[in-house]
Phi, psi and omega in degrees: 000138170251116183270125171238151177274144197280151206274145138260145170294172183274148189290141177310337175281332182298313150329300181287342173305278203322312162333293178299326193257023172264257195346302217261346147329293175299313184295287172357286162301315192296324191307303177286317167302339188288334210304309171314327192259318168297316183007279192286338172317149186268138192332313199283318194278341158327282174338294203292319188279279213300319099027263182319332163259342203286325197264306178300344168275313186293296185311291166267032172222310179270331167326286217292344162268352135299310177284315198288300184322289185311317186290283155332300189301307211269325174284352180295305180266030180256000000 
């Protein structure tokens, strides 16, 4: 069995950087593929279809590998 010492989390601001720097890519990009297909759609169903891929890929897929990133980089220099 292997005792490894226990993590701290990252500070709430770090957190929200990481957050952000999930998101605000992907919205970016959705915004412009959707732009052709969306055009006449009313703003809130935009919203919903963009929404609707953008927060669950973030949520289990690029966070946690930001955060795994973030986490290596930073015990890498202690």
């Amino acid at each position: 069995m292997t005792v490894t010492a226990p993590t701290t989390a990252p500070s709430v601001h770090v957190r929200a950087a990481i957050t952000w720097l999930a998101i605000f890519p992907m919205v970016a990009l959705g915004m412009t593929l959707m732009a052709p297909f969306t055009a006449t759609w009313p703003p809130a169903l935009r919203a919903l279809a963009l929404t609707a891929v953008v927060v669950p890929t973030a949520v289990y897929v690029v966070v946690p590998r930001l955060m795994a990133a973030h986490q290596r980089i930073t015990h890498r220099h202690n």
